[in-house]
N, CA, C and O atoms as a GROMACS GRO file, in nm:
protein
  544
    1UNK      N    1  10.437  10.895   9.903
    1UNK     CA    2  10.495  11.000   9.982
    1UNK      C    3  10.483  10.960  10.129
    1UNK      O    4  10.375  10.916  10.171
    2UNK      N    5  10.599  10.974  10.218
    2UNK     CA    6  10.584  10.936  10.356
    2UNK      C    7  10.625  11.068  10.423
    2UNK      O    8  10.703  11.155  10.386
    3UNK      N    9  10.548  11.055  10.532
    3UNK     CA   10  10.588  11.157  10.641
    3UNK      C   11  10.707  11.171  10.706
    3UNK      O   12  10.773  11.070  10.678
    4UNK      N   13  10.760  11.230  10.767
    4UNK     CA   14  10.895  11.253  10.764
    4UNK      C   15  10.861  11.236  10.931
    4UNK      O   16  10.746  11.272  10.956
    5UNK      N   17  10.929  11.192  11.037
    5UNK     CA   18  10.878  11.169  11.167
    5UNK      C   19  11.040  11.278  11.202
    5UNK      O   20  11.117  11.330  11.120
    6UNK      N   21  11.043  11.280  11.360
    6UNK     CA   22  11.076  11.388  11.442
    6UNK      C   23  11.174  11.243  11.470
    6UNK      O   24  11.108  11.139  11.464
    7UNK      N   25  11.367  11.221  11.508
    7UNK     CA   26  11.419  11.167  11.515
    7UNK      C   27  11.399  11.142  11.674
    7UNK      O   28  11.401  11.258  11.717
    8UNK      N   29  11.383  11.068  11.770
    8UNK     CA   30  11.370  11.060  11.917
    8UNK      C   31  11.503  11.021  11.932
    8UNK      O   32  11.571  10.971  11.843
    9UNK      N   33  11.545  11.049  12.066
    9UNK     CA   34  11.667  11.041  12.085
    9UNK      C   35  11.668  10.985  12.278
    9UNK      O   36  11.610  11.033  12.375
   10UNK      N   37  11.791  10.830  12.262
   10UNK     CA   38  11.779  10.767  12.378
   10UNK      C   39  11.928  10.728  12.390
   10UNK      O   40  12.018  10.694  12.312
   11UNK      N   41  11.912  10.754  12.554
   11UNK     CA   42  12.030  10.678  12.616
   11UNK      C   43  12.016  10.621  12.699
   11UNK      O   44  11.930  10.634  12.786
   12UNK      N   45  12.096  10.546  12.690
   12UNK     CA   46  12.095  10.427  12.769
   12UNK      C   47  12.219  10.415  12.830
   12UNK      O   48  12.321  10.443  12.768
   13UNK      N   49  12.221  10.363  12.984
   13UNK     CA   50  12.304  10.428  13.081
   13UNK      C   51  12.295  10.280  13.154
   13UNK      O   52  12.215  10.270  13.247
   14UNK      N   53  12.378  10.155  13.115
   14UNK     CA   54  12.353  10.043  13.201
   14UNK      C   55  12.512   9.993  13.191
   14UNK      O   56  12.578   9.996  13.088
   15UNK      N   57  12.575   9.931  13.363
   15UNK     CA   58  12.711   9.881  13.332
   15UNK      C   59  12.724   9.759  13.309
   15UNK      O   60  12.836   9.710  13.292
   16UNK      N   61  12.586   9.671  13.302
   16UNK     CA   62  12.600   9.538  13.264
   16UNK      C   63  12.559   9.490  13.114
   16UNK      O   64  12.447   9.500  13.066
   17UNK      N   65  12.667   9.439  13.056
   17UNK     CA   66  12.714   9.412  12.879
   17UNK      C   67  12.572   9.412  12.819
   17UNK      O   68  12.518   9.496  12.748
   18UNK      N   69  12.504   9.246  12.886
   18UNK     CA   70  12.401   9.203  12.852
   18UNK      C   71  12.238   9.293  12.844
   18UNK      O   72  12.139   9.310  12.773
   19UNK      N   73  12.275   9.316  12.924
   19UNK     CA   74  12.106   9.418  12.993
   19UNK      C   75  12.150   9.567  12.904
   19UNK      O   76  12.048   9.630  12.875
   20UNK      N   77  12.287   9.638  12.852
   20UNK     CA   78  12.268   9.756  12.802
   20UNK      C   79  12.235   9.699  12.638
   20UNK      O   80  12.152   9.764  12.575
   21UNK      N   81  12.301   9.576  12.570
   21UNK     CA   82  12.306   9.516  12.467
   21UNK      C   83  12.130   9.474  12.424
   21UNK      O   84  12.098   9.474  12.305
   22UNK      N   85  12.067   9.453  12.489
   22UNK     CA   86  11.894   9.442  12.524
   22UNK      C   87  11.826   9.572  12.507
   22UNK      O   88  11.732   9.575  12.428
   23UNK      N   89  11.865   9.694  12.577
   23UNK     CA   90  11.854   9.777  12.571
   23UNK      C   91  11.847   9.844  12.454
   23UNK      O   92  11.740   9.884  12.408
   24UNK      N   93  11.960   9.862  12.398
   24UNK     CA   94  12.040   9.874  12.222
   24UNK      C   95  11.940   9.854  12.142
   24UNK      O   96  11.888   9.942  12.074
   25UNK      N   97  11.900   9.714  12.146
   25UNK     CA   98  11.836   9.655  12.009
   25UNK      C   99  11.706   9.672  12.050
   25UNK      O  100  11.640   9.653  11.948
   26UNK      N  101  11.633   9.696  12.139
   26UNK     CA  102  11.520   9.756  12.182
   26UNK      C  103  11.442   9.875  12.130
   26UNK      O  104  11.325   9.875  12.092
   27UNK      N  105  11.566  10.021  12.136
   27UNK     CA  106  11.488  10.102  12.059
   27UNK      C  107  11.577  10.078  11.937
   27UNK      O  108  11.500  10.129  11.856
   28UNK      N  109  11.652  10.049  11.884
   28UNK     CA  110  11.776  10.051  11.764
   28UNK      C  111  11.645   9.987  11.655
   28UNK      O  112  11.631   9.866  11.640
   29UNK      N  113  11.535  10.109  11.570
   29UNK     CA  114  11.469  10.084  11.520
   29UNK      C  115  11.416  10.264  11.473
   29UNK      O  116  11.404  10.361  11.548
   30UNK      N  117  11.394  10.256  11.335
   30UNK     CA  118  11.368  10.333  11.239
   30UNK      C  119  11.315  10.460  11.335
   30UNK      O  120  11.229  10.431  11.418
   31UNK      N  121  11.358  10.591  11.329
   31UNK     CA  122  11.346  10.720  11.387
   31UNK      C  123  11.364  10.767  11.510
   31UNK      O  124  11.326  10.874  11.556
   32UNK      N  125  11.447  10.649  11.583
   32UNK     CA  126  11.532  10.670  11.718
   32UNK      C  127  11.670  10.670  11.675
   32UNK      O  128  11.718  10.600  11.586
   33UNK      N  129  11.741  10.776  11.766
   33UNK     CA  130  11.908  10.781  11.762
   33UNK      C  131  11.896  10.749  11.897
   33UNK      O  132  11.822  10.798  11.983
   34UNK      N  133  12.022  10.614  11.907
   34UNK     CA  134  12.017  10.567  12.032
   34UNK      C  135  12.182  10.548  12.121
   34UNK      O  136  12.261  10.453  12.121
   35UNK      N  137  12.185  10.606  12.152
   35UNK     CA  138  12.351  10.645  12.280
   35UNK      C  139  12.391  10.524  12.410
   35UNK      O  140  12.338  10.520  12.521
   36UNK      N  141  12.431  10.490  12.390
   36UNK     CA  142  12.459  10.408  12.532
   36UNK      C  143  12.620  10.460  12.596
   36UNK      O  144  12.714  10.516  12.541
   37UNK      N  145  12.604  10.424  12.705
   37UNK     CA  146  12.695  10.454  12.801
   37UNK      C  147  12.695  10.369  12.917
   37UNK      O  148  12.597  10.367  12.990
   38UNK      N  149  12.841  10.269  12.950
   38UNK     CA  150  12.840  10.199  13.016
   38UNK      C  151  12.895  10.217  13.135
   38UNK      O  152  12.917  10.133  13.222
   39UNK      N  153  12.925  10.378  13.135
   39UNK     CA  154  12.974  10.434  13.290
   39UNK      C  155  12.969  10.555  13.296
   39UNK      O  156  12.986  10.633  13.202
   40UNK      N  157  12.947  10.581  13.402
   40UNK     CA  158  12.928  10.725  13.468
   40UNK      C  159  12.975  10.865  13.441
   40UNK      O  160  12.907  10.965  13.461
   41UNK      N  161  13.089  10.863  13.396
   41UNK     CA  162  13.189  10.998  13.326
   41UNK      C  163  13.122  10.987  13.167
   41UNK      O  164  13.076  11.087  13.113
   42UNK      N  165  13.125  10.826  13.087
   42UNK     CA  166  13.051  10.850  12.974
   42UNK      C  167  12.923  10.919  12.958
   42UNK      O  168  12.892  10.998  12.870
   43UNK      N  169  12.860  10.881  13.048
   43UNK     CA  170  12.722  10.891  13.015
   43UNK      C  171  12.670  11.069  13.079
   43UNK      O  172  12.561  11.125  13.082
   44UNK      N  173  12.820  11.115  13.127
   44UNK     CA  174  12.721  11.281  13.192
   44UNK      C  175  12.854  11.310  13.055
   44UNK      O  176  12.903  11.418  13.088
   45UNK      N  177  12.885  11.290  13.001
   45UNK     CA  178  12.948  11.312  12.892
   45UNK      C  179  12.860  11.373  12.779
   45UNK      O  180  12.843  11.485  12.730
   46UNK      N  181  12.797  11.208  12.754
   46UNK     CA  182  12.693  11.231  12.625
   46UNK      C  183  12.576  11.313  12.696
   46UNK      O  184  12.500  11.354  12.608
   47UNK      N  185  12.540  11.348  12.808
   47UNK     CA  186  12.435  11.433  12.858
   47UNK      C  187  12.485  11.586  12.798
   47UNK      O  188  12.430  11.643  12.704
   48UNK      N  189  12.607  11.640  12.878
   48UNK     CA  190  12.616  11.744  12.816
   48UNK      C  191  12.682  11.801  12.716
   48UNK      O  192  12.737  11.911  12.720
   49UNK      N  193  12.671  11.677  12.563
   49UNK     CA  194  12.693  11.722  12.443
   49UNK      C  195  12.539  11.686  12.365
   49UNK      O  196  12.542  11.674  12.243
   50UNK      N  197  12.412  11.671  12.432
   50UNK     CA  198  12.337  11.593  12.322
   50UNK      C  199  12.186  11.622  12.450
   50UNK      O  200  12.194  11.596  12.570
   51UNK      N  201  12.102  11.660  12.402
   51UNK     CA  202  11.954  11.642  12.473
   51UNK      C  203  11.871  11.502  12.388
   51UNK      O  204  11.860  11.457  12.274
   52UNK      N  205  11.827  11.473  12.517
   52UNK     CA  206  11.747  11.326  12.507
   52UNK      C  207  11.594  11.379  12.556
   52UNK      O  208  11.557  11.477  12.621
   53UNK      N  209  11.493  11.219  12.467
   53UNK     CA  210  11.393  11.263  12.481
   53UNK      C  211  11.370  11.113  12.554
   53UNK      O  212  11.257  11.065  12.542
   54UNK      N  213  11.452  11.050  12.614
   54UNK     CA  214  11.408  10.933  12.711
   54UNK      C  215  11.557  10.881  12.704
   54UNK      O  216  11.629  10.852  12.609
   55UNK      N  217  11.578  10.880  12.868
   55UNK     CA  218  11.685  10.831  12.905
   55UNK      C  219  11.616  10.726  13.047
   55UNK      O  220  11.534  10.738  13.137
   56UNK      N  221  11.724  10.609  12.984
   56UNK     CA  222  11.702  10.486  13.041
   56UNK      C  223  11.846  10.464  13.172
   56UNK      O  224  11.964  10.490  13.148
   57UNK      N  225  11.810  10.430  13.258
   57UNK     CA  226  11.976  10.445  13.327
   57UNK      C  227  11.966  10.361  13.492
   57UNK      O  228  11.889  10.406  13.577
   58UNK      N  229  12.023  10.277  13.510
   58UNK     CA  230  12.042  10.193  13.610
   58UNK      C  231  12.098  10.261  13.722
   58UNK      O  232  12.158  10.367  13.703
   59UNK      N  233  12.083  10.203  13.858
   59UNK     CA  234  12.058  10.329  13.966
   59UNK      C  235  12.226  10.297  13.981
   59UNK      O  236  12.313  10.382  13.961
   60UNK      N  237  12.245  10.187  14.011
   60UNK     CA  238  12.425  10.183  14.046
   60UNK      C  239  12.478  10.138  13.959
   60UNK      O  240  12.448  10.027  13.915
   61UNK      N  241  12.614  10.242  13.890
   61UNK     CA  242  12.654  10.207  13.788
   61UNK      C  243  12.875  10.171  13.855
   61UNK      O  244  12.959  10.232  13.922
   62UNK      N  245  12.867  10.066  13.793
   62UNK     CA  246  13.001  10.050  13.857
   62UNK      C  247  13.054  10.048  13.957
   62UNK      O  248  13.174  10.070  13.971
   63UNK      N  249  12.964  10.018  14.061
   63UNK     CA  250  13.001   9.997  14.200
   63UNK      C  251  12.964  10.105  14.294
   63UNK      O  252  12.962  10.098  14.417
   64UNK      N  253  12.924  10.238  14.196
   64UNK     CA  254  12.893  10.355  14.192
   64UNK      C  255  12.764  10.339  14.288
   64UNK      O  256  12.675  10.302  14.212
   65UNK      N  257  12.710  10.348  14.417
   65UNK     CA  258  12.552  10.372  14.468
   65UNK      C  259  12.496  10.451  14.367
   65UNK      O  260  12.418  10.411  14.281
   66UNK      N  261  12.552  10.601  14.387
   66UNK     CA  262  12.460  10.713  14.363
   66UNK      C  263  12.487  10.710  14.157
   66UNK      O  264  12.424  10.792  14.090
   67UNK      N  265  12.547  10.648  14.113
   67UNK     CA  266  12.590  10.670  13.981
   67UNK      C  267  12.454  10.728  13.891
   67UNK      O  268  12.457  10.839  13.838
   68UNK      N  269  12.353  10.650  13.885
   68UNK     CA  270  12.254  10.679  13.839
   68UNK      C  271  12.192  10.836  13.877
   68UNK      O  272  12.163  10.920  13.792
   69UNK      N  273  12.179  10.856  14.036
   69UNK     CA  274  12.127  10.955  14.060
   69UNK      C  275  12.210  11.062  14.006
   69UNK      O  276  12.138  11.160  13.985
   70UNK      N  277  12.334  11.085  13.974
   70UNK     CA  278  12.403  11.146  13.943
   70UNK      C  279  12.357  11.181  13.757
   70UNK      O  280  12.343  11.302  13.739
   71UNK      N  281  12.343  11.126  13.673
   71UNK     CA  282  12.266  11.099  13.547
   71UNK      C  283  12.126  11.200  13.592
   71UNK      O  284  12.087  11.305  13.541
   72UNK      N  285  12.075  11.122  13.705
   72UNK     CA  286  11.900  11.193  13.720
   72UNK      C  287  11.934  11.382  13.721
   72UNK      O  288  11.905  11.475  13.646
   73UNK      N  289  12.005  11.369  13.839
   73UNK     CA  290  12.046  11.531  13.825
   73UNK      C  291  12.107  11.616  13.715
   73UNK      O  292  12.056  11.727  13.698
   74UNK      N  293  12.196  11.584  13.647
   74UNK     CA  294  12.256  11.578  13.528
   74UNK      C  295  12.157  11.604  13.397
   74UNK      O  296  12.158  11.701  13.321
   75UNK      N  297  12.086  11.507  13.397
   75UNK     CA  298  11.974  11.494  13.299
   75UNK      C  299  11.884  11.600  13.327
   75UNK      O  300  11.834  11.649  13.226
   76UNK      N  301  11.845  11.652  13.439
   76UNK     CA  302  11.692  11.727  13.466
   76UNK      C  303  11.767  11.892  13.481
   76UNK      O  304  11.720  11.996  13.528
   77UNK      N  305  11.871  11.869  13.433
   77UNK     CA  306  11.955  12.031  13.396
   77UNK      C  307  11.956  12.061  13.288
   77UNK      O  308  11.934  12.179  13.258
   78UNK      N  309  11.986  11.945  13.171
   78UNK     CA  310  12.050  11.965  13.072
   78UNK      C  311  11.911  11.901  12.944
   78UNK      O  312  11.886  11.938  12.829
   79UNK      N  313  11.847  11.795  13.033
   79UNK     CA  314  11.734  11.771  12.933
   79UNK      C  315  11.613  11.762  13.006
   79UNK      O  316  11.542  11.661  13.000
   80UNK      N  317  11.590  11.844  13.062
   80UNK     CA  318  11.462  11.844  13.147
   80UNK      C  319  11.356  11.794  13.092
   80UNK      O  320  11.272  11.756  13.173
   81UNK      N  321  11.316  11.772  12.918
   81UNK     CA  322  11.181  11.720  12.936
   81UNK      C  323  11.171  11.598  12.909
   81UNK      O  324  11.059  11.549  12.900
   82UNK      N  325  11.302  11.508  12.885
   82UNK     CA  326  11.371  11.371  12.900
   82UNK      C  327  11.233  11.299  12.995
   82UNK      O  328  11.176  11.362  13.084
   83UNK      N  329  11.199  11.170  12.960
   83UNK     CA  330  11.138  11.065  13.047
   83UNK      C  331  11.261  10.998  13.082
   83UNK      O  332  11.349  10.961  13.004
   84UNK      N  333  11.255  10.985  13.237
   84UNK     CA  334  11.367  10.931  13.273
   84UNK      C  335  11.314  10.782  13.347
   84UNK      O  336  11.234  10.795  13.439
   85UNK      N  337  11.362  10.630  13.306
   85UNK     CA  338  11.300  10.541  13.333
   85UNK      C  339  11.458  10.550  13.439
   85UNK      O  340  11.558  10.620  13.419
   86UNK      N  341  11.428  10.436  13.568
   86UNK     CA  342  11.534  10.402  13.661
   86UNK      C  343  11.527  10.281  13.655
   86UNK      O  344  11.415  10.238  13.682
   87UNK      N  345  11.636  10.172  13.619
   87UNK     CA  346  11.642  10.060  13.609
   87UNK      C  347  11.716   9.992  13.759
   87UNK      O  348  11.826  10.033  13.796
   88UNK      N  349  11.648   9.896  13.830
   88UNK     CA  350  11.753   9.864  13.966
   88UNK      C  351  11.722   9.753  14.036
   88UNK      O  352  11.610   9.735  14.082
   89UNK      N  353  11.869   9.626  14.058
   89UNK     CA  354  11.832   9.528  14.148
   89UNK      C  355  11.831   9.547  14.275
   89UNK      O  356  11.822   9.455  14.356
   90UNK      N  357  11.839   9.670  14.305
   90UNK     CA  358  11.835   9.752  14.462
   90UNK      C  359  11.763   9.806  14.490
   90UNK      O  360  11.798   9.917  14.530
   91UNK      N  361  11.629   9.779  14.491
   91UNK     CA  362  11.486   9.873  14.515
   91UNK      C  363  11.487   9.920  14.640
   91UNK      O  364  11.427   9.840  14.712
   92UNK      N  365  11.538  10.037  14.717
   92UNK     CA  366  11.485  10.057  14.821
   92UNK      C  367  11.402  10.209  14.831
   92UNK      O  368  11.395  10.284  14.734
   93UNK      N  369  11.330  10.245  14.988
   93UNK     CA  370  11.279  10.368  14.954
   93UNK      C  371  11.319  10.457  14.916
   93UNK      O  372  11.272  10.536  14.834
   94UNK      N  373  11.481  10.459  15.012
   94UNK     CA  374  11.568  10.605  14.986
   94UNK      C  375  11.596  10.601  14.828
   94UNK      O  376  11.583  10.708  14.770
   95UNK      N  377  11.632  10.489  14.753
   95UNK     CA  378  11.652  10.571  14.643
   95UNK      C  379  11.600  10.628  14.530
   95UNK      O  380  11.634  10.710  14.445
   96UNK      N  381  11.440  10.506  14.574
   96UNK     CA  382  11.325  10.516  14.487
   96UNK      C  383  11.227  10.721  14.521
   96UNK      O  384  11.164  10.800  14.450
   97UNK      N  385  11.253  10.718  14.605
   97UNK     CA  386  11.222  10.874  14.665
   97UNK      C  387  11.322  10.964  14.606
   97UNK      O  388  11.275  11.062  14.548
   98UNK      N  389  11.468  10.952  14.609
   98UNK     CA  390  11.571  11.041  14.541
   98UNK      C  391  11.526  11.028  14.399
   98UNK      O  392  11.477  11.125  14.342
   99UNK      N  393  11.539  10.914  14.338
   99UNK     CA  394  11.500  10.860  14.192
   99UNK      C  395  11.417  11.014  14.152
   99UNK      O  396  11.444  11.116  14.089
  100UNK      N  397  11.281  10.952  14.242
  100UNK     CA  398  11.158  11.080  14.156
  100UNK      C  399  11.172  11.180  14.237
  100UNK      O  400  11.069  11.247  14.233
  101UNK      N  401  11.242  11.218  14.302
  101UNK     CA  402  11.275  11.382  14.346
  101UNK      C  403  11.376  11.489  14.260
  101UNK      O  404  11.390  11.611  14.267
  102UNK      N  405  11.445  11.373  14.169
  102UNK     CA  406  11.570  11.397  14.098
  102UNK      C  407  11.496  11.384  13.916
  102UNK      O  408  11.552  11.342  13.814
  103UNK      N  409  11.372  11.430  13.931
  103UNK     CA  410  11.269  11.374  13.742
  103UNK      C  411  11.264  11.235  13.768
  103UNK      O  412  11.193  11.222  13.868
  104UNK      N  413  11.312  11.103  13.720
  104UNK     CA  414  11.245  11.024  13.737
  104UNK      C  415  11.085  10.954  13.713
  104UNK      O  416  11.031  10.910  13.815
  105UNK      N  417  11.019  10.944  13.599
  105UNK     CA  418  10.930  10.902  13.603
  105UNK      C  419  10.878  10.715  13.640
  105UNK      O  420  10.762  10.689  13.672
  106UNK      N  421  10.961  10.630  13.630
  106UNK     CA  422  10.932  10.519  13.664
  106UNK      C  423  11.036  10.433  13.760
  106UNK      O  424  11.154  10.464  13.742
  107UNK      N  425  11.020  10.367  13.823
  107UNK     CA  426  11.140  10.327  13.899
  107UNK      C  427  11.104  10.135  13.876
  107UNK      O  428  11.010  10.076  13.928
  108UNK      N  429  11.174  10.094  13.814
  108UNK     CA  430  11.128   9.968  13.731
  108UNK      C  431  11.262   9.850  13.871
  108UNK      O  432  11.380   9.879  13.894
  109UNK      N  433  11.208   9.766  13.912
  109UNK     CA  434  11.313   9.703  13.939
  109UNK      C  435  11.377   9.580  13.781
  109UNK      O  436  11.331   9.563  13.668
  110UNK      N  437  11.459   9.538  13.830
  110UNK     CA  438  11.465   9.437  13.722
  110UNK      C  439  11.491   9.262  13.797
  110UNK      O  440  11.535   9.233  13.908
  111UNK      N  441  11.466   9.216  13.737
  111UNK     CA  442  11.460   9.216  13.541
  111UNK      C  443  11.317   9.291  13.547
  111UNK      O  444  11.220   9.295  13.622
  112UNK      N  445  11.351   9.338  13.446
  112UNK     CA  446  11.248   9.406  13.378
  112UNK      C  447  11.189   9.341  13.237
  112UNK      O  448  11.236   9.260  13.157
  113UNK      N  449  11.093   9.397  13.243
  113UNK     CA  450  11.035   9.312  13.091
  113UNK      C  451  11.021   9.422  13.016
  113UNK      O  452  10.958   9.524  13.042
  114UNK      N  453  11.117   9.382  12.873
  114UNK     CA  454  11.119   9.500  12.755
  114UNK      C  455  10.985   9.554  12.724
  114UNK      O  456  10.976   9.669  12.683
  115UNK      N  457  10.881   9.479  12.739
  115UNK     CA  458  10.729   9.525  12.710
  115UNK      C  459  10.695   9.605  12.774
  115UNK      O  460  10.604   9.677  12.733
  116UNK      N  461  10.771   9.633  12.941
  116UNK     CA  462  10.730   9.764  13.046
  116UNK      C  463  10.797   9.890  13.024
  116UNK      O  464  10.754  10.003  13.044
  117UNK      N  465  10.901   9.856  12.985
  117UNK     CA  466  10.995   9.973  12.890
  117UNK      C  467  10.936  10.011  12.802
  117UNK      O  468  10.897  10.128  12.802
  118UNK      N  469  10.908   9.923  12.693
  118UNK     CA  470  10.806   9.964  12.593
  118UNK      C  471  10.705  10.032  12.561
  118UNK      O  472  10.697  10.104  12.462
  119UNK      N  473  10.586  10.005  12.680
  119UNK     CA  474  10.503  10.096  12.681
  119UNK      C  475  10.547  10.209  12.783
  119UNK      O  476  10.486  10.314  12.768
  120UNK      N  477  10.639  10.207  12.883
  120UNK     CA  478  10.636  10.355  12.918
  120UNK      C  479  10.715  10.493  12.805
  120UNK      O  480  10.699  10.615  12.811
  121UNK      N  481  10.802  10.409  12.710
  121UNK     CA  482  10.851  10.455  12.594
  121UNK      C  483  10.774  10.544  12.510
  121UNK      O  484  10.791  10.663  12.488
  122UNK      N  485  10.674  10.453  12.460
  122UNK     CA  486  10.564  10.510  12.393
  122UNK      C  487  10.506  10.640  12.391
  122UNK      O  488  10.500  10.730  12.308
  123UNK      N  489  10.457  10.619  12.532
  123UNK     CA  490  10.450  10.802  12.578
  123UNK      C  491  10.490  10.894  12.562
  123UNK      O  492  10.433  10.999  12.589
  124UNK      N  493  10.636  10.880  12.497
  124UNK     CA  494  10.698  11.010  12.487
  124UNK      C  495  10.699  11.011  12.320
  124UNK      O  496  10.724  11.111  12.253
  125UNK      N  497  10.666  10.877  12.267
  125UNK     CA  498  10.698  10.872  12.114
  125UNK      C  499  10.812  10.826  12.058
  125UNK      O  500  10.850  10.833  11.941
  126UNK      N  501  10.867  10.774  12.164
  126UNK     CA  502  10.973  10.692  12.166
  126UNK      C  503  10.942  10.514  12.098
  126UNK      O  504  10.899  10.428  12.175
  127UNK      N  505  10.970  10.481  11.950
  127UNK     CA  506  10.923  10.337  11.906
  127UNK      C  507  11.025  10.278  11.973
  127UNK      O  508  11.133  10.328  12.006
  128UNK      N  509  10.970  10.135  11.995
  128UNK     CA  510  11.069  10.000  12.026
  128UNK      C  511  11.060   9.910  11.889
  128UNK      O  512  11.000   9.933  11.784
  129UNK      N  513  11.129   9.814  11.922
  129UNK     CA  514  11.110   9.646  11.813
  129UNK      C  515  10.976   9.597  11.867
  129UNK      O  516  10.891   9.539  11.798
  130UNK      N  517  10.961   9.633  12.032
  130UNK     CA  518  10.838   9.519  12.081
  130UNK      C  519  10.773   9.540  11.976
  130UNK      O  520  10.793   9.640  11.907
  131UNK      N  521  10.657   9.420  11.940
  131UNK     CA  522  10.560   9.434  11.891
  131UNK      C  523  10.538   9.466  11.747
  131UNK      O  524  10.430   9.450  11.691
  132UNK      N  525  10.663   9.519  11.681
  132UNK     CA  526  10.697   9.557  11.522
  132UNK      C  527  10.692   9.463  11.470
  132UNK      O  528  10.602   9.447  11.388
  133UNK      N  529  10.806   9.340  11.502
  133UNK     CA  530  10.801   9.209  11.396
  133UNK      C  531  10.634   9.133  11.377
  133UNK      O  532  10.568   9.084  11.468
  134UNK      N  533  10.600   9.143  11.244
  134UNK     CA  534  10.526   9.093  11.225
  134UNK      C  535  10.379   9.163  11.213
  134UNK      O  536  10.268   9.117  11.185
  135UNK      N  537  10.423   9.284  11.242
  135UNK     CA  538  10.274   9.390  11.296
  135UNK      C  539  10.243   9.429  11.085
  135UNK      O  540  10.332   9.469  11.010
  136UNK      N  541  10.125   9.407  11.054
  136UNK     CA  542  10.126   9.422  10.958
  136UNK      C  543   9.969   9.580  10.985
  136UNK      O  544   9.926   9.641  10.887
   0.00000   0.00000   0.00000
């Protein structure tokens, strides 16, 4: 007899193929439903048809500055108790200050290492692949 776990639910909000495709197969593992969205109208789309319990989302999406912050606000309406990670090759103060004024719990530059995702994941009960293959 197995326990029946609570389905976690993630999106992922990145406009580059590679880095959202990483993302994907990251949590894309037994009791996560996982959403991606590779632009800005998608992704406040799937916000307000669906509550998340960790949304992942890059600060400029499509050329977009504020694209992300737009998600942060979006998100802290509609899924307020969402962990919201900020993914960005643009670290600066102003947006790292908007970031966590807007929910925001981590402001990760990248590259990022799936293992830092990973464990801030965790926290919410959110599983990854890290660390599965092979975990006996």
């Amino acid at each position: 007899m197995t326990a029946s776990v609570a389905t976690r639910t993630v999106l992922v909000v990145e406009d580059e193929q590679s880095i959202r495709d990483a993302l994907i197969e990251l949590f894309e593992v037994d009791g996560n439903s996982v959403i991606a969205a590779e632009h800005l109208p998608e992704a406040l789309e799937r916000l307000r048809n669906q509550r998340f319990d960790l949304i992942v989302t890059d600060l400029r999406l499509g050329g977009k500055r504020d694209g992300g912050l737009q998600v942060m606000a979006l998100a802290g309406m509609l899924s307020p108790d969402a962990m919201v990670l900020v993914l960005t090759a643009y670290p600066d103060d102003a947006n790292r200050q908007a970031s966590f004024r807007l929910g925001a719990l981590h402001f990760l530059e990248k590259p990022v290492d799936l293992a830092v995702i990973a464990q801030h994941a965790a926290t919410v009960g959110v599983n990854t692949a890290v660390g599965q293959s092979g975990a006996a």
